[in-house]
Structure formats: C-alpha cells, structure tokens
DRENFI-265660 format. One record per residue (C-alpha): residue number from 1; residue in one letter; x negated, y, z negated. Coordinates in nm, 4 decimals. Layout:
<atoms>
ATOM   n res        x        y        z
ATOM NUM   A        X        Y        Z
...
</atoms>
This chain:
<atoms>
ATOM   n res        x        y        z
ATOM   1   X  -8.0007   9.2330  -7.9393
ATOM   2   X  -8.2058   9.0312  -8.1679
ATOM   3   X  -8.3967   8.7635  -8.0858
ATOM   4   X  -8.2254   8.3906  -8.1948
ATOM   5   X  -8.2973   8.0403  -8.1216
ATOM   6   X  -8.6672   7.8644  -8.2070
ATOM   7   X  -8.8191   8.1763  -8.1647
ATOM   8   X  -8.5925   8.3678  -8.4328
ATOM   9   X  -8.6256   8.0529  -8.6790
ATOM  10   X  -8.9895   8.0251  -8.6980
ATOM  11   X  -8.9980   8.4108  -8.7049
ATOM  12   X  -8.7933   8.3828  -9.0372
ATOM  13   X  -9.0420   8.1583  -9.1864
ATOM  14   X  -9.3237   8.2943  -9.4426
ATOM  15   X  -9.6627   8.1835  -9.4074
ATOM  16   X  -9.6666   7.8839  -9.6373
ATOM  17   X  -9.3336   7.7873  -9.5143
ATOM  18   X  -9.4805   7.7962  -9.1836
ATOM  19   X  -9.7750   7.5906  -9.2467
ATOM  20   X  -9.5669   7.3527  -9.4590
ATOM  21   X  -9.3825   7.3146  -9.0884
ATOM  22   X  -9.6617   7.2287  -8.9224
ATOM  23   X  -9.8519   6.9971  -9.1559
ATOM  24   X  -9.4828   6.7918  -9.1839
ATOM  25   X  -9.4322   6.7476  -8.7896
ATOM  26   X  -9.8190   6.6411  -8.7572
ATOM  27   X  -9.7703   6.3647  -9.0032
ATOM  28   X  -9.4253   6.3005  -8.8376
ATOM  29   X  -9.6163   6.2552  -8.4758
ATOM  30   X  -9.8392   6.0104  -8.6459
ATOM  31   X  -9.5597   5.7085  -8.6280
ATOM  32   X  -9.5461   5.8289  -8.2898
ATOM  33   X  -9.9148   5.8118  -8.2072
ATOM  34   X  -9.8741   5.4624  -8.3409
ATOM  35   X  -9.5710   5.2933  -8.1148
ATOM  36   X  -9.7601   5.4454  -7.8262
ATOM  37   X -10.1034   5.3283  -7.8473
ATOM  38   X -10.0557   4.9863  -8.0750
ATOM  39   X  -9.6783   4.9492  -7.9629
ATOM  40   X  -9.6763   4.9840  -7.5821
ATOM  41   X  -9.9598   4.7878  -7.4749
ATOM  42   X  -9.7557   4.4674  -7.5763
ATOM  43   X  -9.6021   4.4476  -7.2888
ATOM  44   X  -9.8692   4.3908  -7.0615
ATOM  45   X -10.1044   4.1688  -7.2271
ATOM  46   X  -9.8178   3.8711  -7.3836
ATOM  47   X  -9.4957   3.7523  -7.3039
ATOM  48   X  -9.1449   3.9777  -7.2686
ATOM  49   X  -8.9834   3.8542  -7.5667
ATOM  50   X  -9.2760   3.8069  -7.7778
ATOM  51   X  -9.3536   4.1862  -7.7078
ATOM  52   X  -9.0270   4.3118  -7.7500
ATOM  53   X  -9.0366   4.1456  -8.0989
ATOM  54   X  -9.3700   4.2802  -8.1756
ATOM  55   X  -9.2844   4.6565  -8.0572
ATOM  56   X  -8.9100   4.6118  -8.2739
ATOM  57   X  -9.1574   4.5263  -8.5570
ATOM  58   X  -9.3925   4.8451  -8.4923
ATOM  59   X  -9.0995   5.0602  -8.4092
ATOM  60   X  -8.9752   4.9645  -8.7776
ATOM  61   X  -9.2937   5.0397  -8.9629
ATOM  62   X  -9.3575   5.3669  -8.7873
ATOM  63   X  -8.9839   5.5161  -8.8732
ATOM  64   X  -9.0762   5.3723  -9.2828
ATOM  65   X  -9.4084   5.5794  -9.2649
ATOM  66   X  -9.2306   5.9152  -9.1116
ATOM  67   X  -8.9596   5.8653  -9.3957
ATOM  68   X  -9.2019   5.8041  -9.6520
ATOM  69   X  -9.4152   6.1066  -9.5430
ATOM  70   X  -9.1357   6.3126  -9.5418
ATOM  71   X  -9.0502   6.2029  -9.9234
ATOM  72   X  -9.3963   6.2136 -10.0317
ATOM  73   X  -9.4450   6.5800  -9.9223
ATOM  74   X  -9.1101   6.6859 -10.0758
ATOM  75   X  -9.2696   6.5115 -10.3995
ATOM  76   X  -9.6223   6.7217 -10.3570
ATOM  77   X  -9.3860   7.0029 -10.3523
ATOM  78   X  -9.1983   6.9448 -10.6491
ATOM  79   X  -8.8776   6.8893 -10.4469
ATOM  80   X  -8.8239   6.5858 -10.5688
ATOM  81   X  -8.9907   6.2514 -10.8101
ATOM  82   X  -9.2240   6.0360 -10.6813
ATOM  83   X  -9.1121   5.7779 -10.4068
ATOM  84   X  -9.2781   5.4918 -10.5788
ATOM  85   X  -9.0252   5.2513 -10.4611
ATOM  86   X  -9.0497   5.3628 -10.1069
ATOM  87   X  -9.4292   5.3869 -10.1689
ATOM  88   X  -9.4274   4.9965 -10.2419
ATOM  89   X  -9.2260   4.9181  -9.9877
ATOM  90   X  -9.4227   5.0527  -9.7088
ATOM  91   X  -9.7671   4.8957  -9.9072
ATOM  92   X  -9.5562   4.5323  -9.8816
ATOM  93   X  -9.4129   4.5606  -9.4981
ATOM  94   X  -9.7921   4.6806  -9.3992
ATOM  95   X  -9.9298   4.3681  -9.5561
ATOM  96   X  -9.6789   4.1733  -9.3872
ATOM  97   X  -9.7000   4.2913  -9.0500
ATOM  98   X -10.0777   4.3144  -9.0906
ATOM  99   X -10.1263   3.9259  -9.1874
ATOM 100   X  -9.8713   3.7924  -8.9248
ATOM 101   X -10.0533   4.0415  -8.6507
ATOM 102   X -10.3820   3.8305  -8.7712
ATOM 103   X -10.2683   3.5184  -8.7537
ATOM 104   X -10.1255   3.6249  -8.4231
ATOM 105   X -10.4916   3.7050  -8.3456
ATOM 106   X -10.6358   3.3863  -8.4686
ATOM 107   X -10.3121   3.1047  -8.3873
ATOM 108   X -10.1417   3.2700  -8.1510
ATOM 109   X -10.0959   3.1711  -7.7774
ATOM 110   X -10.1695   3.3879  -7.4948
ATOM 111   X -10.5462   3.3458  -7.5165
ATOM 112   X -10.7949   3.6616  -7.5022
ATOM 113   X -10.5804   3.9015  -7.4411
ATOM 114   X -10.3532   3.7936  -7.7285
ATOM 115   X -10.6129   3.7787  -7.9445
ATOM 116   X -10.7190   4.1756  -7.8878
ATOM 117   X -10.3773   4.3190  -7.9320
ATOM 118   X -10.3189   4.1407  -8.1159
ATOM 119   X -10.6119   4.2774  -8.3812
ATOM 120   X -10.5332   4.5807  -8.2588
ATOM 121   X -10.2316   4.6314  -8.3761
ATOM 122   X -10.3811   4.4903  -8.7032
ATOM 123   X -10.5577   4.7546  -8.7619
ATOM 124   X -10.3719   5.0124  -8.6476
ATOM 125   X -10.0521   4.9001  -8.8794
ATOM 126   X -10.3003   4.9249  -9.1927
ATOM 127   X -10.4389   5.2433  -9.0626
ATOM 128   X -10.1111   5.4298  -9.0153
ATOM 129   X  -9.9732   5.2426  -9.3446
ATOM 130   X -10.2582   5.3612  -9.5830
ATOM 131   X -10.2663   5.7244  -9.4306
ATOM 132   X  -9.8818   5.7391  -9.5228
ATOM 133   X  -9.9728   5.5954  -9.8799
ATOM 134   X -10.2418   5.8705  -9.9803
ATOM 135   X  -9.9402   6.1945  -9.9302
ATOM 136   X  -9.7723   5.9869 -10.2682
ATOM 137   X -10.1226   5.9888 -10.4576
ATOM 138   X -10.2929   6.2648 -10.6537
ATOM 139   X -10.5961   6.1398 -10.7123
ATOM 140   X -10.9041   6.1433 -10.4497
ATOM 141   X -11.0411   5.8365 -10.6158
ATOM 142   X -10.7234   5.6501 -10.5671
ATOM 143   X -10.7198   5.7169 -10.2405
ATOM 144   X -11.0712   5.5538 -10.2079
ATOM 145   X -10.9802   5.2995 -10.3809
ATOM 146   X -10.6892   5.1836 -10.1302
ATOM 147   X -10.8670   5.2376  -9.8410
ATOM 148   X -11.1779   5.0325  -9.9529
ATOM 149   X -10.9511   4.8007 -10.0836
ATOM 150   X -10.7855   4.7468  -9.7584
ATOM 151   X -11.0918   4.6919  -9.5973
ATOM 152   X -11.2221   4.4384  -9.8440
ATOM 153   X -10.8725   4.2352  -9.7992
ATOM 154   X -10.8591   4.2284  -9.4335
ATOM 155   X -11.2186   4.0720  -9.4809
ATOM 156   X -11.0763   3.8626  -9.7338
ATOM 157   X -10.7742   3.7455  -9.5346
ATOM 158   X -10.9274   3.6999  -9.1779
ATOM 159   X -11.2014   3.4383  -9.3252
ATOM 160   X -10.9347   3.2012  -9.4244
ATOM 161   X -10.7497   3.2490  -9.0650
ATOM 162   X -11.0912   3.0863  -8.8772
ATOM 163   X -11.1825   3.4397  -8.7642
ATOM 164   X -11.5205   3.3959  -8.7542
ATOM 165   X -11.8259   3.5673  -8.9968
ATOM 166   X -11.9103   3.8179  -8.7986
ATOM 167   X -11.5621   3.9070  -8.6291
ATOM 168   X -11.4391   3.9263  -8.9909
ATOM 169   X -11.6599   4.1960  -9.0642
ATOM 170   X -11.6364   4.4004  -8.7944
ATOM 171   X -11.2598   4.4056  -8.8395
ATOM 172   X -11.3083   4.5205  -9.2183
ATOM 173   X -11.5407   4.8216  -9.1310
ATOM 174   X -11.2730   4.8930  -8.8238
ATOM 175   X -11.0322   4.9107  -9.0785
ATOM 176   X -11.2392   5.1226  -9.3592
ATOM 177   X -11.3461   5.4066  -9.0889
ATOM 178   X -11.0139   5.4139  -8.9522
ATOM 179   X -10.8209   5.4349  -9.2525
ATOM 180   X -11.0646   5.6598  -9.3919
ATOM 181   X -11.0013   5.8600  -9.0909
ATOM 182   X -10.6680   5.8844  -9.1566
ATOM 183   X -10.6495   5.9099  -9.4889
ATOM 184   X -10.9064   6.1951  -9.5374
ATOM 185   X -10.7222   6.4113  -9.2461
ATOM 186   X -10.3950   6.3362  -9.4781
ATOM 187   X -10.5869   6.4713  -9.7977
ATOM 188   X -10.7248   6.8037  -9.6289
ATOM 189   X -10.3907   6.8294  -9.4906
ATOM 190   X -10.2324   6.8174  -9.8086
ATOM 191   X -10.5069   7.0563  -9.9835
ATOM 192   X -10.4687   7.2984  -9.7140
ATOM 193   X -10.0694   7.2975  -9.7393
ATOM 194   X -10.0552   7.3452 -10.1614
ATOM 195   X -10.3925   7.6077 -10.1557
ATOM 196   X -10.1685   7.8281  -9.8758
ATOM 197   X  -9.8819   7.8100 -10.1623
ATOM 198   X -10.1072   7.9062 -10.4596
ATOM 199   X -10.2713   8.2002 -10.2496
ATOM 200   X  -9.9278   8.3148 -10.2046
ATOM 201   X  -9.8186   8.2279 -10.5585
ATOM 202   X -10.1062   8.4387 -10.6486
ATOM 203   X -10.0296   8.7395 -10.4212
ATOM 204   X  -9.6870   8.7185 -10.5672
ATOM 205   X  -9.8144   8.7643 -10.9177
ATOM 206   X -10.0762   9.0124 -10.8375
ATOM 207   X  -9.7687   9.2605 -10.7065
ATOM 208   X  -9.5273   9.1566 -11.0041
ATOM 209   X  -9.8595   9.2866 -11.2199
ATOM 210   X  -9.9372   9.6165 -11.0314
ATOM 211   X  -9.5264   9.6850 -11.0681
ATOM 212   X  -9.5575   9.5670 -11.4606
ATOM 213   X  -9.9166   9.8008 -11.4743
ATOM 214   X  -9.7594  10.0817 -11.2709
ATOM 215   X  -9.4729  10.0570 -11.5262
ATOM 216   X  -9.6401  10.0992 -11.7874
ATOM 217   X  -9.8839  10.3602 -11.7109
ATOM 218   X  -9.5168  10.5393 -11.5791
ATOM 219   X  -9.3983  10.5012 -11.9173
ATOM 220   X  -9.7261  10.5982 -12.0866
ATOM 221   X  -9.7400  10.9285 -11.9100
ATOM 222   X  -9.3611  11.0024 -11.9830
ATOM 223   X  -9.4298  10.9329 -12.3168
ATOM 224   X  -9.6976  11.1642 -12.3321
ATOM 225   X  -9.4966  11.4388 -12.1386
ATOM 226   X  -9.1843  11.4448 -12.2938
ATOM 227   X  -9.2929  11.3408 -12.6646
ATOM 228   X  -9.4638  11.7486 -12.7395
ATOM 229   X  -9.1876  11.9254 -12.5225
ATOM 230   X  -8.9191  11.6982 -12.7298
ATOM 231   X  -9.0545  11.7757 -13.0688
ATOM 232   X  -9.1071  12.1569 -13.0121
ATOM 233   X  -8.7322  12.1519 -12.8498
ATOM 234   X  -8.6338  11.9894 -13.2014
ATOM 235   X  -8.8462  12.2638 -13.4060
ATOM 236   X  -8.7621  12.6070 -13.1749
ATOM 237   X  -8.3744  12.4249 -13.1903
ATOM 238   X  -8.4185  12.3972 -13.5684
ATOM 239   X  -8.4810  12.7422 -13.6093
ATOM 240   X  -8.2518  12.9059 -13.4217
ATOM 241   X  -7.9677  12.7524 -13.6522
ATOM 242   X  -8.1064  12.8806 -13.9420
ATOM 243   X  -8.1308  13.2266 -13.7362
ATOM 244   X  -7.7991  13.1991 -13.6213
ATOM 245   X  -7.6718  13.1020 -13.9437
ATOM 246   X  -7.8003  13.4556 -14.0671
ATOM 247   X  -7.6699  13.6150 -13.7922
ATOM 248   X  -8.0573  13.7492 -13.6420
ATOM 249   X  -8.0655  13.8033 -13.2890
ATOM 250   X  -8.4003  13.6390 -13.2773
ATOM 251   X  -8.2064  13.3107 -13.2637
ATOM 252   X  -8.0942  13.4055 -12.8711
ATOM 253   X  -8.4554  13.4429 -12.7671
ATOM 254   X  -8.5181  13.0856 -12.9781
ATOM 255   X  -8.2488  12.9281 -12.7657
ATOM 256   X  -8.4006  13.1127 -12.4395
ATOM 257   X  -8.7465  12.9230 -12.5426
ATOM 258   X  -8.5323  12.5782 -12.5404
ATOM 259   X  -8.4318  12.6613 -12.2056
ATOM 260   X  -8.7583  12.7155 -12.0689
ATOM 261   X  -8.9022  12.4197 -12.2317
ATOM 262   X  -8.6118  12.2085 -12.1050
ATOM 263   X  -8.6806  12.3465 -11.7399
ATOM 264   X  -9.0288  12.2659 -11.7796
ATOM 265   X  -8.9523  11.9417 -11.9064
ATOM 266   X  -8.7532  11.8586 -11.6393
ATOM 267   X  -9.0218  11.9546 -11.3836
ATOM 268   X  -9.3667  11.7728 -11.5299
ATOM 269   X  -9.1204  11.4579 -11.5380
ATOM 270   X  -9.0701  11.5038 -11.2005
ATOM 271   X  -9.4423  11.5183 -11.1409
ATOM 272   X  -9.5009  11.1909 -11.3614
ATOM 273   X  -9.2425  11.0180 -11.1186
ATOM 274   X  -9.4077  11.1291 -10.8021
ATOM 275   X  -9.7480  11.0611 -10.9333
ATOM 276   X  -9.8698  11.3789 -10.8447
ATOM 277   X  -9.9174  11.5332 -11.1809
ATOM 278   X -10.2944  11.5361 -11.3727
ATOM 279   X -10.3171  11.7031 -11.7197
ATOM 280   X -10.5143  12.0073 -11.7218
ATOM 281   X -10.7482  12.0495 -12.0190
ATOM 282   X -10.7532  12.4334 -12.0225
ATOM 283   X -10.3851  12.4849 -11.9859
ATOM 284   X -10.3720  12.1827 -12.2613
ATOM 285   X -10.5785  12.3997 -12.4734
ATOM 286   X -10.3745  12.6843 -12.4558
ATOM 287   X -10.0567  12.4931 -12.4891
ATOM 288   X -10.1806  12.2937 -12.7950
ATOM 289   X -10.2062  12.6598 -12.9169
ATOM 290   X  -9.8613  12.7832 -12.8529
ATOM 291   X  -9.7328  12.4722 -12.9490
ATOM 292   X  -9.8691  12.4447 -13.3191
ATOM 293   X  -9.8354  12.7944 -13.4000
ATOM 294   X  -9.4821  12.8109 -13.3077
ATOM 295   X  -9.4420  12.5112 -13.5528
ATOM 296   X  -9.6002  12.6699 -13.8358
ATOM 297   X  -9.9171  12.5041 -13.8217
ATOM 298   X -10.2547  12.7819 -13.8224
ATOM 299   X -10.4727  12.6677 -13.5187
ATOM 300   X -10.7856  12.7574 -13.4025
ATOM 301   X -10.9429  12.6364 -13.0712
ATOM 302   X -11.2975  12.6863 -12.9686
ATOM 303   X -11.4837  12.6335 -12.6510
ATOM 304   X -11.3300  12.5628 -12.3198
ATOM 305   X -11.3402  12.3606 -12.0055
ATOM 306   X -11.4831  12.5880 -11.7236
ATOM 307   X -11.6665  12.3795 -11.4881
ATOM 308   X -11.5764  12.0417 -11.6000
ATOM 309   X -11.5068  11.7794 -11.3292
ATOM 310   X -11.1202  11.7068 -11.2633
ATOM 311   X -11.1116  11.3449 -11.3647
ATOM 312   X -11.3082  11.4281 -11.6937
ATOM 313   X -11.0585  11.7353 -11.7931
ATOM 314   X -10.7448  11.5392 -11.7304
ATOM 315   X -10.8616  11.2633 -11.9432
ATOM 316   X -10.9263  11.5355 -12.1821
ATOM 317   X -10.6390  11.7196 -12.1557
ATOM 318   X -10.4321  11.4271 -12.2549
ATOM 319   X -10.6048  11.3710 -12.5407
ATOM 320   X -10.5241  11.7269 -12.6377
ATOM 321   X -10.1267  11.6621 -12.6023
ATOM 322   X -10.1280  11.3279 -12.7300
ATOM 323   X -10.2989  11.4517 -13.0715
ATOM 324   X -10.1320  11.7535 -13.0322
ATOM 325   X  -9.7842  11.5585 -13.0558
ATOM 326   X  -9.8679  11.3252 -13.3279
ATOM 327   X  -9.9636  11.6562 -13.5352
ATOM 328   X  -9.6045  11.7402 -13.4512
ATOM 329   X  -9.4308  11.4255 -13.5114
ATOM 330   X  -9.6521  11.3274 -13.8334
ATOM 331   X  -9.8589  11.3976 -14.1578
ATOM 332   X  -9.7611  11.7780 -14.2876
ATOM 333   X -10.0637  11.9443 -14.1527
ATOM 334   X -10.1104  12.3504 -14.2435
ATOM 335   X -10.4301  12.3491 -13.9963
ATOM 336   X -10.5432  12.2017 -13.7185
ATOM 337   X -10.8656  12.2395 -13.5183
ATOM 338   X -10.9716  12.2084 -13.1291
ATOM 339   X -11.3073  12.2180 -13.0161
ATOM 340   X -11.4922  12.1552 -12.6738
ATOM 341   X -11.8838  12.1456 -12.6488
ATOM 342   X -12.0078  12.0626 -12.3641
ATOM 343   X -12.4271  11.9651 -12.3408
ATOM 344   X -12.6413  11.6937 -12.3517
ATOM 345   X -12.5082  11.5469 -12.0575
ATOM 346   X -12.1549  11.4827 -12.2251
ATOM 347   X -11.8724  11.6853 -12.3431
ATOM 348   X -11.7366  11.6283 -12.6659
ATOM 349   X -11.3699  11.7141 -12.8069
ATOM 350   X -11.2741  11.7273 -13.1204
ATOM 351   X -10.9061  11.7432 -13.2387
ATOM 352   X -10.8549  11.7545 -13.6567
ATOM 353   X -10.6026  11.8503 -13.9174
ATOM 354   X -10.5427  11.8274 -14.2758
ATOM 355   X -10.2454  11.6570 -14.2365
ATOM 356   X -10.3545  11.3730 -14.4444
ATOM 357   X -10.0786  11.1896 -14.6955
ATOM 358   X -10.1580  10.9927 -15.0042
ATOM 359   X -10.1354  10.6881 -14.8277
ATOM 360   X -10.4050  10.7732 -14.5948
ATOM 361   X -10.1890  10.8222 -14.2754
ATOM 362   X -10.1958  11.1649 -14.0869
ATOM 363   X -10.0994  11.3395 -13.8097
ATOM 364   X -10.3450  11.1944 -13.6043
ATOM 365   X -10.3026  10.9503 -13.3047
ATOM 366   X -10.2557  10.6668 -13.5690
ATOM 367   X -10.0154  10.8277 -13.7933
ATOM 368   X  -9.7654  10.5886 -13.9384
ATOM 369   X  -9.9526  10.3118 -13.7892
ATOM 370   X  -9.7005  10.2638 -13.4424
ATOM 371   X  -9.7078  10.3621 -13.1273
ATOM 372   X  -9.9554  10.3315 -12.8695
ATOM 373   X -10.1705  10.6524 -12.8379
ATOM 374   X -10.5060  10.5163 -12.9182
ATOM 375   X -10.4227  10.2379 -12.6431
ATOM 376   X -10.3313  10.4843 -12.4253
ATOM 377   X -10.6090  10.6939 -12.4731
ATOM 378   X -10.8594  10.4646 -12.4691
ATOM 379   X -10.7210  10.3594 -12.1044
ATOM 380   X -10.7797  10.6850 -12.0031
ATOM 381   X -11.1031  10.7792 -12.1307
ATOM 382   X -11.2402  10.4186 -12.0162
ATOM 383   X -11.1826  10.5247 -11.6298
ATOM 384   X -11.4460  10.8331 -11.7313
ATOM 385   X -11.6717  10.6176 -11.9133
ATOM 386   X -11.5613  10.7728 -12.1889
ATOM 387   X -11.4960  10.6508 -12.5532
ATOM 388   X -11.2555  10.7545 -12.8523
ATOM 389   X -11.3116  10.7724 -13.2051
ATOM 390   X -11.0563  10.8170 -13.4948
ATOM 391   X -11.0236  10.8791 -13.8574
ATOM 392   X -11.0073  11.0066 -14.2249
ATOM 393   X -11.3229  11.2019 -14.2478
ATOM 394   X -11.4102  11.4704 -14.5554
ATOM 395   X -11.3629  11.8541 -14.5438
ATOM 396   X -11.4610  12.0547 -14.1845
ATOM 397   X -11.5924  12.2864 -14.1287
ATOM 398   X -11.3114  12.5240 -14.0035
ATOM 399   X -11.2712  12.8909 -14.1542
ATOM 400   X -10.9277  12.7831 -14.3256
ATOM 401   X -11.0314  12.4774 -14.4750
ATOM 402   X -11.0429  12.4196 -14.8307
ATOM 403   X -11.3408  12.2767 -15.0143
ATOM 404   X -11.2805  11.8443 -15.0347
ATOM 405   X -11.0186  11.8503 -14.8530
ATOM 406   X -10.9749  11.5776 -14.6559
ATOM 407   X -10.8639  11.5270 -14.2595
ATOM 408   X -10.7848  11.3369 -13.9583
ATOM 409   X -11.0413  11.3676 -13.7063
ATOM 410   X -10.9912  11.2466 -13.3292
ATOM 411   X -11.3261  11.2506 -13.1077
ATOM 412   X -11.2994  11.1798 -12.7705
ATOM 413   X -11.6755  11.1820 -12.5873
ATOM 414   X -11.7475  11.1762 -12.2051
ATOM 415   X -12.0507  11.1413 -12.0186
ATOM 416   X -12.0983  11.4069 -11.7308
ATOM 417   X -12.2284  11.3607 -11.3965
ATOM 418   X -12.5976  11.5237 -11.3566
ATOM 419   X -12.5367  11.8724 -11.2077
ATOM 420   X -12.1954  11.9033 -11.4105
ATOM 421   X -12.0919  12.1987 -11.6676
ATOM 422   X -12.3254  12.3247 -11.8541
ATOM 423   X -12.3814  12.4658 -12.2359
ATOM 424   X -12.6068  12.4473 -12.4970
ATOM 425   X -12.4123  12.1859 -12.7066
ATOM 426   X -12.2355  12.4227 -12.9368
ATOM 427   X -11.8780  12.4994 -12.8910
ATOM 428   X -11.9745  12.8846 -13.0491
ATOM 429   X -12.0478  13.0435 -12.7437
ATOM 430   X -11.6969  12.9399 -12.5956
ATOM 431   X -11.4156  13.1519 -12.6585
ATOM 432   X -11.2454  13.0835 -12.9529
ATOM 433   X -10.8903  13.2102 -13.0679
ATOM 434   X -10.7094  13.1338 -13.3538
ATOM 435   X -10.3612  13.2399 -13.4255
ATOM 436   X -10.1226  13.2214 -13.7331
ATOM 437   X  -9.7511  13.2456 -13.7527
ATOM 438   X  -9.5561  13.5256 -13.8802
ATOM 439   X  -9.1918  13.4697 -14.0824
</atoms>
C-alpha cells in the first residue's frame, strides 16, 4: 500500500513547491510569534479587562498580517494583483495600534509596568506590521525607506507624547533594528523562494532545449540517411520502367537493387533512431562511387581514409553523402570528383562537379539555395575543429574535365591529433578508382 496522509502530500510536492510551503508557514508563525510574546504578557503586568482589550487588539492585527502575507506571496507569484488595499490597511491599523500603545506608555495608568508593555507592544506591532508590508514591495530601496521611515515617526510621535529625549530615541533605533530585522529576513525569504523557481524554470528549459537539439540533430541525420538512398531508389526505379517498358530482363535485377536499397534504408534509419549509427568515410567513399555511377554521373575518387581517427572520418563521411546527395538531387553534373589527402597535420577532402547552371547554382551543398546542408555540416565538422568551404571555382584538375569549365567545389579541412594518419599531403599515392557507366 502506498503511503497517504502528510507524509504522501509533501512527498507529491516539487522542490519549489516545497520551499514555497515552507517560506508561507514561517511568515504565517510570525503573527503567532507576535500574540505570544507582545500579546500574553498583558495579563500580568495591567488590569483583566484592559488586557483582554489589548490582546483582542493584537489578536486582530496578527490574523491582518498572516492574511496579508498570504496575498502578498500569491502576488510575488503571479497568482494574483497586488493587495494594495489590504497593503494600506494593515500600514493604517499598525499606526493606530502603535500610537494608542504609546500613549498607553506615556498616559496610561498602571505605572512602570504599564509603561514597558506597554512600549513593548509598540514596537513589536510596527515590527510585525512593516515585515508584512515589504512581501507587497519590489523594490529593496522601498523597503528601506519604510523601515527608516518608521523609525523616524515613532521618534517623531513619542516627543509630542512627553516621552522624554532620550527614551524617544532609544525607542526609534528599537524600532529601526527590529524592523530591519524583520524586514530583511522577509526579503531573503522572498529571494530565496522566486531564485528556487527560476533555477527550476531554467532546468525546465534546458531539457525542452536538449529535446528541441536532440530533434533536430534526429532529423538532420535522417535527412542525411534517407535523402541519397531516396534519390537513387527514384533513379534505379526510373530505369527499370523504361526497361520494363522494352521488355529487358535487366529491369528485374533494377527492381532487386530497389529492394536492397529499401532494406538498407530501413536498417541505417533504425540506427539513426537508436543513436548508434556513425558514418564511415571509407564505406562513404565507396558508396559515393556506386551511387553516382549508377546515376550516370563518371566519378573518380582518390585517396582514402586508413588510419584516420573515428570522430574525424564520420564527420567526413557525412560530408561525402551529403554532397554526394545534392549531386543527385541538383545541377546536371557529367563528373564529379572525391579526393582525401591526408598531411600536414590535417586531412583535407575535396568533393567537386561540373554541375554548374547558368545561374550559378550546382549540385553542390548549396544548390538551389534551400536546405540546410552547409548548417549541418558545419555542426559536424565544428565538433572536430574542423571547417567547410564552398563554391564556384574554375576548371580542376580531374582527367575528364574540360578546359574553362567551371565547378562546384566543397572542401571540408580537419586538423589531426599529433601521432594520427599519415601521408605526404598528396592524395596520388592513395588508391584511386574511377568508373563510368555503360548503356
């Protein structure tokens, strides 16, 4: 069985809502604090129905401070408006009680003993009352200001009464250390209660952002998964309708590649959801391969990525499919290059095709000018200390290229850790392979 009763109740409560529990009831046990030590003693120093007035009167003003507390709190947490007309009431029954306990003090019969309750519960009144009036102010200074300026009033007030000089005095600075007391344990109070709500305001937002960042890095990868394997599905689709449609046989082992694609599809998306899957930059290379000579497109790649770290080939790698898909997807590219060199303490790749239009756009990363590839790219190359470039540059260098000929050129360059790969910073001595397509 579960546990129930107070136990179960503050059990349910959250941190905040917990402290805001115990910063109320401590501010609800000051009225209490107040009927007991400025209340009580009535009775033993002054007559029976003179005290029984007296404690009526500081029974009253202690339940108006608990309900104005309890108001003034909602309104610090935007539960409700200001209580300024509770706020001023309290301020004009504190003045009240506060003069007629002075003149108590100073006119009143019972001697001594009358006289020191009597300024007692003076002070205590305004001490309670202005510690209840700082929870419905904002402003420190304000707060300063009413407690000084209760202080300078009492002075004020008891001169007038016959208190004498020096009595006077001491009752103002009685008043202005106890209802500073008071009113700066209300004000930490109060900053401690709303700082415990903004931490956990903040914690709040910092998960809603890791779910929006983890989102969109999901979404990023899928993109970058699906969007090749989607376009050569199209293409291999494509073709084996116009195979079919001439009755070749070829068109079966067309639709057999769609169904291996598909599978494979299905299986790196499962990756991207687990989180488990990192891009490769060798089997990149060789896919990038496949990929744009089964579309048409001649490709040669040169160099490769034996003895790379891991982190710096998967960044790689998706550079590789990401340019790889736009080369798909855009420009009408007839070549397209892919080179690794690795030396100088940094490995350079270098993705480029001719698939420049007349407008300028290509089958780069930026082609068309949407999407998010460069963003994305960027992102990833940033956790390597890496850094992209992008392009229209003039004529390669590439066996196939024609002289001025222009081309979209995507450089991606990462720093290596000392000790890692190795090369003379040429891409020649890597294996190279270039492959065209046959009708």
């Amino acid at each position: 069985m579960g546990r129930s009763g107070p136990v179960s109740w503050w059990g349910r409560k959250s941190t905040p809502a917990k402290v805001e529990t115990y910063t109320r009831w401590s501010f609800y046990l000051f009225p209490l604090v107040e009927v007991i030590a400025f209340g009580l003693p009535l009775f033993g120093q002054m007559g029976a129905r003179l005290a029984g007035g007296l404690f009526l009167v500081v029974g009253m003003h202690a339940v108006l401070c608990a309900v104005t507390a309890s108001r003034a709190l909602d309104w610090v947490r935007g539960r409700r408006e200001q209580p300024l007309r509770l706020l001023a009431v309290l301020g004009a029954v504190t003045a009240v009680i506060g003069v007629s306990a002075l003149v108590l003090a100073t006119h009143g019969p019972g001697g001594d003993d009358t006289e020191t309750v009597a300024g007692g519960l003076f002070i205590g009144v305004l001490t309670f009352g202005a510690g209840t009036l700082t929870l419905g102010m904002r402003s420190r200074l304000r707060m300063l200001a009413l407690v000084a300026g209760m202080a300078a009033a009492s002075v004020a007030v008891a001169f007038p009464l016959g208190l004498p000089g020096a009595a006077a005095l001491a009752t103002g600075l009685a008043v202005l250390f106890a209802a500073g007391f008071i009113t700066l344990t209300c004000a930490i109070s109060l900053w401690l209660l709303n700082t415990v709500y903004e931490l956990d305001e903040a914690r709040e937002t910092r998960s809603r952002l890791a779910v929006a960042e983890e989102r969109l890095r999901f979404g990023r990868d899928l993109h970058d998964v699906m969007g090749r394997n989607l376009a050569v599905i199209a293409l291999k689709s494509e073709l084996a309708v116009q195979l079919a449609r001439r009755e070749r046989s070829e068109a079966v082992d067309q639709m057999i590649e769609v169904q291996r694609i598909a599978r494979e599809s299905q299986r790196e998306v499962r990756d991207v959801v687990r989180g488990y899957r990192e891009a490769d930059l060798g089997v990149e290379l060789l896919g990038a391969q496949g990929v744009l000579t089964a579309a048409g497109i001649r490709c040669e790649v040169t160099g490769e990525a034996v003895g790379l770290p891991g982190d710096v080939q998967s960044a790689l790698g998706w550079v590789v499919r990401e340019a790889t898909t736009n080369v798909l997807r855009h420009g009408d590219a007839g070549w397209c290059g892919v080179s690794v060199r690795v030396g100088d303490g940094r490995v350079v790749l270098t993705v480029e095709n001719d698939g420049v239009t007349d407008s300028g756009d290509s089958g780069g990363i930026s082609g068309g000018g949407s999407g998010s590839g460069l963003v994305g790219l960027r992102e990833r190359l940033s956790a390597v200390d890496g850094r992209l470039e992008a392009g229209v540059v003039g004529a390669g260098a590439g066996a196939d290229a024609d002289a001025g000929e222009e081309r979209f050129r995507v450089v991606a360059t990462v720093p290596l850790p000392s000790g890692s790969g190795s090369g003379s910073g040429s891409g020649s001595s890597g294996r190279a392979a270039v492959s065209e397509v046959t009708s």
